[in-house]
Z-matrix of the N, CA and C atoms (Angstrom, degrees):
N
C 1 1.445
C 2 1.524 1 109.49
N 3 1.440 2 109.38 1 -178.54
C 4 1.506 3 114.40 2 171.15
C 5 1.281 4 122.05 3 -131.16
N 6 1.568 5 113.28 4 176.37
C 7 1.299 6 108.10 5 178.16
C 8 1.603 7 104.44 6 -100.08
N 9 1.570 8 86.21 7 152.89
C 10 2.243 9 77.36 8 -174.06
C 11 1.768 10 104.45 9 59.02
N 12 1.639 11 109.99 10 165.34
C 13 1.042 12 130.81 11 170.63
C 14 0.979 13 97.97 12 -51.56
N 15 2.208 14 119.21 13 119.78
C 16 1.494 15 128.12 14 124.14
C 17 1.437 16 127.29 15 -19.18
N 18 1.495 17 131.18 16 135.74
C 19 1.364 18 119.91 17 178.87
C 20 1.580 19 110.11 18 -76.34
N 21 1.555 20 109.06 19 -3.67
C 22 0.869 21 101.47 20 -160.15
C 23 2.031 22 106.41 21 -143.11
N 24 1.379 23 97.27 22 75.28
C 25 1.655 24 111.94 23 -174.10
C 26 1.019 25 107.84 24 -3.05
N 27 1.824 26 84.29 25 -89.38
C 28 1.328 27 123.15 26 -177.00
C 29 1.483 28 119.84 27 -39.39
N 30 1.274 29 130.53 28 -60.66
C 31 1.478 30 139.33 29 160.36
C 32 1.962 31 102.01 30 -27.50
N 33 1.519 32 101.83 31 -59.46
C 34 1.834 33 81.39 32 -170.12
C 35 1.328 34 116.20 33 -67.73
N 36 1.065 35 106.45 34 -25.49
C 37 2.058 36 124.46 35 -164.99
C 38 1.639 37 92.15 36 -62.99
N 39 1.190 38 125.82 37 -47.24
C 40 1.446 39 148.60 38 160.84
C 41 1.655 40 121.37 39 -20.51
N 42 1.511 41 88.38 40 -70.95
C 43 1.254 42 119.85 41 -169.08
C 44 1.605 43 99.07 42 -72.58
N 45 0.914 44 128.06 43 -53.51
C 46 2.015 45 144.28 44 -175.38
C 47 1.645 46 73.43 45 -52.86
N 48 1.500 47 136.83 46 -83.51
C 49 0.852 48 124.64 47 -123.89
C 50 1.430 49 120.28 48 -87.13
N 51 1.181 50 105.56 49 3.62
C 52 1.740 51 127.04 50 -177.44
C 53 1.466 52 111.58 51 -99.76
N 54 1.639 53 107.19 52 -34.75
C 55 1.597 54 120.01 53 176.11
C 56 2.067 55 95.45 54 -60.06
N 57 0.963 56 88.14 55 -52.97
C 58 1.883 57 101.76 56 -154.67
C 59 1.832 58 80.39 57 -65.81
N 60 1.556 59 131.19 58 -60.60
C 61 1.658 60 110.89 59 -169.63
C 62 1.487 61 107.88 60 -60.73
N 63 1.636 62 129.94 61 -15.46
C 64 1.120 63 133.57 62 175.56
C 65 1.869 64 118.46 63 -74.47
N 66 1.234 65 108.52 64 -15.15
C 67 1.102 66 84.82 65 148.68
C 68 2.168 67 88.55 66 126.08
N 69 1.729 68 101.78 67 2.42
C 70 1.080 69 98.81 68 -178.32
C 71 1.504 70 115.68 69 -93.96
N 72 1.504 71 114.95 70 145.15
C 73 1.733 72 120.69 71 -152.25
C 74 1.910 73 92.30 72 -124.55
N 75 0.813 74 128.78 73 -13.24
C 76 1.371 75 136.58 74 174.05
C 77 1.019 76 134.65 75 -104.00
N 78 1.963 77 144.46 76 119.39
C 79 1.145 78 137.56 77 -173.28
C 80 1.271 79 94.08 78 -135.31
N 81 1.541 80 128.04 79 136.56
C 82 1.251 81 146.36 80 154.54
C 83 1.259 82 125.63 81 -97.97
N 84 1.159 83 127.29 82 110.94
C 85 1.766 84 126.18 83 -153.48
C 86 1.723 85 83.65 84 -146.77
N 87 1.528 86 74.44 85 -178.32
C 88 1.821 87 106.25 86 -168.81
C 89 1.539 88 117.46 87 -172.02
N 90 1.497 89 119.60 88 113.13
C 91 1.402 90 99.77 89 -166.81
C 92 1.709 91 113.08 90 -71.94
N 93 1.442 92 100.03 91 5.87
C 94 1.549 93 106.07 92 169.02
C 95 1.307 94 117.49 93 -69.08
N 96 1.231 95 137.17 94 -8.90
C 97 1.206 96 144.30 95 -174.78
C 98 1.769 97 108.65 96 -88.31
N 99 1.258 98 85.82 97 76.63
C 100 2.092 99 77.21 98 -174.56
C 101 1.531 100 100.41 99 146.21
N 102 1.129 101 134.93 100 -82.20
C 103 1.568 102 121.65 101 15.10
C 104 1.339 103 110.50 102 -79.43
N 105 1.162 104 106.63 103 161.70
C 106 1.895 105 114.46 104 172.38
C 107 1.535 106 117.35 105 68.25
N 108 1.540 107 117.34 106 -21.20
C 109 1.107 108 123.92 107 -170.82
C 110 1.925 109 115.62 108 -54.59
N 111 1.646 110 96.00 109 -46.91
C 112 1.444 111 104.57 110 -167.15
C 113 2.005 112 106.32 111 -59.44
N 114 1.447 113 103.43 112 -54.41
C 115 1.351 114 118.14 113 174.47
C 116 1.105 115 115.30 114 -46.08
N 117 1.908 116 113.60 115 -40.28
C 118 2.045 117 93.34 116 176.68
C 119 1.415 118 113.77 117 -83.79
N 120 1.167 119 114.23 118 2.86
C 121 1.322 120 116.26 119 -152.52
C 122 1.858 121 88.47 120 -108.40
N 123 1.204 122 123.46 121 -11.75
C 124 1.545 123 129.88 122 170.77
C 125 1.053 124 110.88 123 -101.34
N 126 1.642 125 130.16 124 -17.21
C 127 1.460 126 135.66 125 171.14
C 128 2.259 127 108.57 126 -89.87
N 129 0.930 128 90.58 127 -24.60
C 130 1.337 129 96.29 128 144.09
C 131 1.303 130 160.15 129 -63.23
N 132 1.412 131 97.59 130 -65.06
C 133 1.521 132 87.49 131 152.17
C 134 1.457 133 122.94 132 -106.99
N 135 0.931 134 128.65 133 33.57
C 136 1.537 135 136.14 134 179.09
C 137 1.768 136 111.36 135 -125.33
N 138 1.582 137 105.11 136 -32.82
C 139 1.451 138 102.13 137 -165.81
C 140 1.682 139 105.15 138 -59.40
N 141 1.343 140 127.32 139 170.04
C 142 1.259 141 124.97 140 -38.38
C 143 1.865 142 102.25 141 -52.46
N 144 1.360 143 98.26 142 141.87
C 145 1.704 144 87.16 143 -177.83
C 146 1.505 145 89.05 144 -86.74
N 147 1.717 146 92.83 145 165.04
C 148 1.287 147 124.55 146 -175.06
C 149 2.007 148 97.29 147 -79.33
N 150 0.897 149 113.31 148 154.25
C 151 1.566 150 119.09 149 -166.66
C 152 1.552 151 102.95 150 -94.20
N 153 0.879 152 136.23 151 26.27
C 154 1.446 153 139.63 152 150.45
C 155 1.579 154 119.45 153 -117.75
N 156 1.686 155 109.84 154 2.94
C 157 1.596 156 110.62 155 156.27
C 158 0.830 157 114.90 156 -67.87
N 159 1.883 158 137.05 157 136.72
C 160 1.011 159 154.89 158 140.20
C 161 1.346 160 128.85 159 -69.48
N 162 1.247 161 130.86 160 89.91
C 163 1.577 162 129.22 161 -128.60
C 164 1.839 163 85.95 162 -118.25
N 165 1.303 164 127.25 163 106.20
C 166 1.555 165 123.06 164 -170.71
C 167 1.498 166 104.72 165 -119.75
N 168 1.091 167 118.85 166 138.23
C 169 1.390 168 129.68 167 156.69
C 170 1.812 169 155.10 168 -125.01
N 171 0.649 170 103.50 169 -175.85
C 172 1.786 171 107.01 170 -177.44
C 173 1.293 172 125.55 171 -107.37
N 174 0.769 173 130.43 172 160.33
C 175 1.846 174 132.16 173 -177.28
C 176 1.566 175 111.46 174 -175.02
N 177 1.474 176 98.47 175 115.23
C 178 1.669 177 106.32 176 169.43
C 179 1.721 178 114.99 177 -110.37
N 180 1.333 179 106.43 178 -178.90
C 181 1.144 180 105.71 179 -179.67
C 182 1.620 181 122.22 180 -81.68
N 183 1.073 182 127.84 181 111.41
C 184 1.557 183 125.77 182 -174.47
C 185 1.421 184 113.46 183 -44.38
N 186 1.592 185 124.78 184 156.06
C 187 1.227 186 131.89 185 178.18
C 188 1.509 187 95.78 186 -150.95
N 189 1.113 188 123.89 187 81.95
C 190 1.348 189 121.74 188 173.18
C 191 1.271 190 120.18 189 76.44
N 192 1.853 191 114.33 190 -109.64
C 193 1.480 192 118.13 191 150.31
C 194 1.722 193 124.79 192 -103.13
N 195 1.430 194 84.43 193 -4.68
C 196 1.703 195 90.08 194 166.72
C 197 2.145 196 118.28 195 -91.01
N 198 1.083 197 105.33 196 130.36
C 199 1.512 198 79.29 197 150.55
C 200 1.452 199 123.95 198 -103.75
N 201 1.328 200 123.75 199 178.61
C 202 1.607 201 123.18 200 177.70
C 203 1.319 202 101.26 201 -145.80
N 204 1.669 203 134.11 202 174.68
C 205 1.023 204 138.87 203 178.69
C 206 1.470 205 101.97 204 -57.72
N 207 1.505 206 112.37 205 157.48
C 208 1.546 207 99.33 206 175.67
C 209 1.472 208 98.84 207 -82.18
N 210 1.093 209 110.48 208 148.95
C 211 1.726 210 137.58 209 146.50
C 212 1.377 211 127.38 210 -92.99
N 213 1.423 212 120.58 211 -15.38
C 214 1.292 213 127.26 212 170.42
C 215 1.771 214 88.44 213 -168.09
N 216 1.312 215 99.64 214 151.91
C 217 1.223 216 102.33 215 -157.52
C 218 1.819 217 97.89 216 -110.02
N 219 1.392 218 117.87 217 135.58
C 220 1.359 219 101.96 218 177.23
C 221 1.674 220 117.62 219 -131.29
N 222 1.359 221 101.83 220 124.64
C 223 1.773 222 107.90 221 -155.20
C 224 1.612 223 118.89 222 -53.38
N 225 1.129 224 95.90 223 -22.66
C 226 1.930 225 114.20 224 174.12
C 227 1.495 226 113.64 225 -68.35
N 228 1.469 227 100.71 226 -47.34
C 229 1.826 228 108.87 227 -177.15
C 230 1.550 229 100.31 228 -77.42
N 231 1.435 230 130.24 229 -27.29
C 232 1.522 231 128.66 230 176.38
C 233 1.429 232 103.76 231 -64.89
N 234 1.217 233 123.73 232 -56.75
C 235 1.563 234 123.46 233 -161.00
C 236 1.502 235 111.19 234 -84.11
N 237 1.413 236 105.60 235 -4.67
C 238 1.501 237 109.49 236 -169.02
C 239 1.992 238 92.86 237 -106.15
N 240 1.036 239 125.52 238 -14.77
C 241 1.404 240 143.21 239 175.34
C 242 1.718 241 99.08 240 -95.18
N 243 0.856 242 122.86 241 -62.22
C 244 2.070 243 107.13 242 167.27
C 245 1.292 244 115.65 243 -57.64
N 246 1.274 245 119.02 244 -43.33
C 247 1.498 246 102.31 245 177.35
C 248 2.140 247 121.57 246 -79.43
N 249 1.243 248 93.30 247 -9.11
C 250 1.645 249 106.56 248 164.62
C 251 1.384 250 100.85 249 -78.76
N 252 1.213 251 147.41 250 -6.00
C 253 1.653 252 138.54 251 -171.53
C 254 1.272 253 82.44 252 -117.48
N 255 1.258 254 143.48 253 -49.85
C 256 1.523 255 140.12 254 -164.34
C 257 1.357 256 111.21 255 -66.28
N 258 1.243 257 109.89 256 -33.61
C 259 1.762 258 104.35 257 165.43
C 260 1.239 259 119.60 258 -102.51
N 261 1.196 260 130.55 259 -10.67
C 262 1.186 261 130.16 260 162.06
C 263 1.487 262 120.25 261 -58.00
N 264 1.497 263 115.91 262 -59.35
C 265 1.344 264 118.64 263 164.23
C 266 1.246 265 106.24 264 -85.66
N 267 0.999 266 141.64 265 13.93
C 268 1.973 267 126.15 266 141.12
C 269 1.365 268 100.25 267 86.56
N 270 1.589 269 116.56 268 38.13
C 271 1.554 270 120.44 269 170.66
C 272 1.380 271 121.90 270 -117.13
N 273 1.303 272 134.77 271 164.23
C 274 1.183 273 144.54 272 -172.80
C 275 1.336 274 109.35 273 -98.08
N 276 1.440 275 113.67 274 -29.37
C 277 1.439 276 125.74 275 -169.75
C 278 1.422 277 110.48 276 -164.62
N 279 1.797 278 106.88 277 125.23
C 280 1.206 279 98.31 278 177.25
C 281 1.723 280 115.34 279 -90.31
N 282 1.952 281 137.88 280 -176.24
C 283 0.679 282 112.69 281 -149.38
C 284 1.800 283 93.33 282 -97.35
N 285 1.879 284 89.57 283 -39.17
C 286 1.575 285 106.26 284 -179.68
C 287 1.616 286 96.60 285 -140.66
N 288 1.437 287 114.78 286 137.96
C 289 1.110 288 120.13 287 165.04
C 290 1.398 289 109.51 288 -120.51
N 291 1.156 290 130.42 289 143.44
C 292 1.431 291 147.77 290 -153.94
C 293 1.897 292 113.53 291 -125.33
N 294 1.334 293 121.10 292 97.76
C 295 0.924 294 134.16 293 156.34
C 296 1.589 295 127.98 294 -32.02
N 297 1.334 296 136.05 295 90.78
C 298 1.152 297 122.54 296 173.40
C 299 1.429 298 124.63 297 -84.76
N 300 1.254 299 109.96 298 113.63
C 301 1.626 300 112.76 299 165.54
C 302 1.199 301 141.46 300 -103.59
N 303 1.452 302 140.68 301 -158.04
C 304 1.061 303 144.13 302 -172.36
C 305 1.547 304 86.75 303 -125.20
N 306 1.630 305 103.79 304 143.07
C 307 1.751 306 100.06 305 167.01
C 308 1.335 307 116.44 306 -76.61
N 309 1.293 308 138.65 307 13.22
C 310 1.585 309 125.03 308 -175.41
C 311 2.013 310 70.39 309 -109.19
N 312 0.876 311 161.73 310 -28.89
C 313 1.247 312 137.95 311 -174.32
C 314 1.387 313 111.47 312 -98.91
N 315 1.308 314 128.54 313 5.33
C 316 1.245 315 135.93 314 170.09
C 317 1.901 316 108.92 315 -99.94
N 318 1.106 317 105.14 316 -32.15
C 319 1.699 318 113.62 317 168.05
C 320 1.508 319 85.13 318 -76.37
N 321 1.268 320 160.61 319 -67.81
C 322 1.253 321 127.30 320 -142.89
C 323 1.574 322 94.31 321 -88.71
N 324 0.896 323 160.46 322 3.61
C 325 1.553 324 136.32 323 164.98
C 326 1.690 325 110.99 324 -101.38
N 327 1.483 326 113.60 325 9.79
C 328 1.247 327 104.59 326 164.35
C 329 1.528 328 92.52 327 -111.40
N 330 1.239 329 138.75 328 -8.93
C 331 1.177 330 125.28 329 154.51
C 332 1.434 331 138.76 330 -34.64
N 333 1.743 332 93.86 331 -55.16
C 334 0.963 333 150.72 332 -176.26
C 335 1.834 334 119.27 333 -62.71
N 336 2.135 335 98.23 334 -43.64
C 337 0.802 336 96.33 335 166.62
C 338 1.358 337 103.58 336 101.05
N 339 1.433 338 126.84 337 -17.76
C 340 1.716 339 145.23 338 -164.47
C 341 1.420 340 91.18 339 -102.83
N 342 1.784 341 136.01 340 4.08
C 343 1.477 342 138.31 341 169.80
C 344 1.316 343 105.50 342 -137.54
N 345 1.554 344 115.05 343 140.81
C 346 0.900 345 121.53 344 165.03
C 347 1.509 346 120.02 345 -111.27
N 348 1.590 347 151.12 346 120.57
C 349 0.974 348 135.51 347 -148.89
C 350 1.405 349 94.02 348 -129.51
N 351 1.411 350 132.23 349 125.77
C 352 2.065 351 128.37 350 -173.63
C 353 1.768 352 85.46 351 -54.82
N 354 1.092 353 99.19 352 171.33
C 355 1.754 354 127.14 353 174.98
C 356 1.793 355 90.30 354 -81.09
N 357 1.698 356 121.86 355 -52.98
C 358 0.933 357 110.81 356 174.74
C 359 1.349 358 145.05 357 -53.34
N 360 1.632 359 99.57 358 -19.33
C 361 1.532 360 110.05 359 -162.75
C 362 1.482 361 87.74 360 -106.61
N 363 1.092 362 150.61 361 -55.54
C 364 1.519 363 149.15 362 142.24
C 365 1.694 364 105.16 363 -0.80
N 366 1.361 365 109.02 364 -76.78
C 367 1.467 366 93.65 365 170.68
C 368 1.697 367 143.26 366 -74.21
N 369 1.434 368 95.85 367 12.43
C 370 1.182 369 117.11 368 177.38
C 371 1.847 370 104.30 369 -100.68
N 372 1.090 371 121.66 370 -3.74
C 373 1.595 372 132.76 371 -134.90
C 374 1.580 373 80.21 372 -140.86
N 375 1.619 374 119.82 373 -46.16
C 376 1.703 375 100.81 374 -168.29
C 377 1.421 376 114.28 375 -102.40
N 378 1.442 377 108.48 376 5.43
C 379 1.332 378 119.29 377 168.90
C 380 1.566 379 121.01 378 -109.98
N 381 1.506 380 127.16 379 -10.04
C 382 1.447 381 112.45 380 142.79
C 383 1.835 382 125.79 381 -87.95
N 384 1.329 383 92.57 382 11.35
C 385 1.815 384 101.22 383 154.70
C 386 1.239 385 128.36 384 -80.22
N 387 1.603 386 109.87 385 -21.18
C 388 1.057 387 111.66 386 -174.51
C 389 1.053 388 125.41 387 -88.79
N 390 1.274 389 129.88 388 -26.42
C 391 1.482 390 151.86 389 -156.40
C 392 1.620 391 117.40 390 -120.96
């Protein structure tokens, strides 16, 4: 996908729809991408989706007309940001929606105990810090 309007609609609407008869079961979107652009433009040529799409998304914390990683997370701008992807891509339910944060607010809720992070993904996480 792209950010902002494709020059070329038709070309992505195309492209979505050849990936998905090819055999692809996964989409990662964000109505931040545009904004909203990528999601209508996957509810387009995909809607009604076929029931083995896995339709996943993102959500940050709002800042006006910008968003940014969250820094503090606020439950109004979360639910008001899922239900902007839920109509955007023309769903009732998404499958996974994905929280974006900042790592100093992701170290404090496993501090905290309110995150759980695998041992694996931690060491997958403290070794591309390093390098």
């Amino acid at each position: 996908m792209v950010w902002g309007p494709p020059r070329d609609r038709a070309g992505a609407i195309n492209v979505l729809r050849e990936a998905v008869r090819l055999g692809v079961n996964h989409i990662d979107t964000s109505d931040y991408y545009g904004p909203h652009i990528a999601n209508e433009i996957i509810r387009e040529a995909l809607h009604p989706y076929p029931k083995e799409l896995v339709i996943v998304t993102k959500v940050r914390r709002s800042t006006g007309s910008r968003q940014i990683m969250a820094s503090g997370v606020v439950k109004k701008e979360i639910v008001s940001a899922v239900h902007d992807n839920l109509r955007h891509l023309g769903l009732d339910v998404l499958d996974v929606v994905n929280l974006r944060v900042d790592d100093s607010v992701l170290d404090r809720w496993i501090a905290r105990g309110a995150a759980h992070c695998s041992d694996h993904l931690q060491a997958q996480v403290s070794s591309s810090t390093l390098g």
